[in-house]
C-alpha positions as CSV (number, residue, x, y, z in Angstrom):
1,X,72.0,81.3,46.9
2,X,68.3,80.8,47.0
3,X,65.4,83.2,46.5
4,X,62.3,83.0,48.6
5,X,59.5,85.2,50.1
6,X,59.0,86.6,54.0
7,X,56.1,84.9,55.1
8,X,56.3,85.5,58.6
9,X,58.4,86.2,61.8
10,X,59.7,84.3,64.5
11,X,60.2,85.2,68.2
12,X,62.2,83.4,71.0
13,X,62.5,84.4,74.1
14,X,64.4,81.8,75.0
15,X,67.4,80.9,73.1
16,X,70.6,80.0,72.3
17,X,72.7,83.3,73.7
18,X,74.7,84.2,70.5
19,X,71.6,84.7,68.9
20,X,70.8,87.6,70.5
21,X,69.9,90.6,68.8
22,X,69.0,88.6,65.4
23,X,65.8,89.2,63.6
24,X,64.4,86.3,62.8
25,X,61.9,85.6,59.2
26,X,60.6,82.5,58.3
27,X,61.4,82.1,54.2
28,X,59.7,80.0,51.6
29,X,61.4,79.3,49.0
30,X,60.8,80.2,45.4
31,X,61.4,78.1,42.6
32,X,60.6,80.3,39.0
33,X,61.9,77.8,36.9
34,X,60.2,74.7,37.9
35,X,57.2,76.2,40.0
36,X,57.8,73.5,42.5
37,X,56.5,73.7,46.3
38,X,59.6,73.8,48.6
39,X,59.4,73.7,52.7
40,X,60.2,76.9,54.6
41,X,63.1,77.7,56.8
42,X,63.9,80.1,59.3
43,X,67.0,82.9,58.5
44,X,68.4,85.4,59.8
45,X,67.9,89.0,58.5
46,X,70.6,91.0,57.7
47,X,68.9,93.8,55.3
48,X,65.8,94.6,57.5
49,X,63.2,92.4,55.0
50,X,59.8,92.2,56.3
51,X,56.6,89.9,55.2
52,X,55.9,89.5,51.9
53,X,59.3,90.9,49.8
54,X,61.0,88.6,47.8
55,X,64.8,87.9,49.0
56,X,67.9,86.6,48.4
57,X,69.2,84.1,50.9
58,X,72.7,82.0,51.4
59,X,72.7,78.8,53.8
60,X,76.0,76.9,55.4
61,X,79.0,78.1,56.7
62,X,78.5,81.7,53.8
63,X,75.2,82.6,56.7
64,X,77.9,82.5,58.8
65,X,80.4,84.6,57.2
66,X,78.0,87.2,56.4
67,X,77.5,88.3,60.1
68,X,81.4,88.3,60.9
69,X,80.8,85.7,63.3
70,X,81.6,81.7,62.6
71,X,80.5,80.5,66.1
72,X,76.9,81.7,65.7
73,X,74.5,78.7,65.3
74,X,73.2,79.8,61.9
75,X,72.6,77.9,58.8
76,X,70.5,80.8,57.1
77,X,70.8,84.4,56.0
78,X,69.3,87.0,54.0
79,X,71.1,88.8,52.6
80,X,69.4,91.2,49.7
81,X,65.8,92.1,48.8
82,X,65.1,91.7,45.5
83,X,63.3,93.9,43.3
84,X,62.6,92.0,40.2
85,X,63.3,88.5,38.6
86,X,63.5,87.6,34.9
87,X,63.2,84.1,34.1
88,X,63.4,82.7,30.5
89,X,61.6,79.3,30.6
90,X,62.1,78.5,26.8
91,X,66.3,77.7,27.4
């Protein structure tokens, strides 16, 4: 699982079919422990985040699962919205 933050959406009116009716967020990933910069993706939402929160993610063929559907061409999903994280960086 990965955490990230909503930092914006992403509308298509033209795609692939099975995606239909899919709210689409773009995420960047958050990494506490290391502070390093990481590329954003695009996921599907699946708890009705919006810009900004902080959320919990799964990629691969678990996206999939999620939304009871393994023919949808997704490699992203959220799937929580997190309200705090505790990291200890002295371990």
């Amino acid at each position: 699982m990965i955490i990230g933050k909503i930092v914006g959406n992403v509308w298509a009116t033209r795609k692939e079919e099975a995606l239909n009716g899919y709210k689409l967020l773009v995420v960047k990933p958050i990494d506490y422990y290391n502070e390093i910069e990481e590329n954003t993706f695009v996921a599907v939402d699946n708890v009705g985040a919006g810009i900004g929160e902080e959320v919990l993610v799964v990629m691969g063929s678990s996206a999939r699962k999620v939304l009871d559907n393994k023919e949808v061409p997704i490699d992203a999903t959220i799937i929580g919205i997190i309200d705090e994280v505790e990291v200890d960086k002295t371990i």
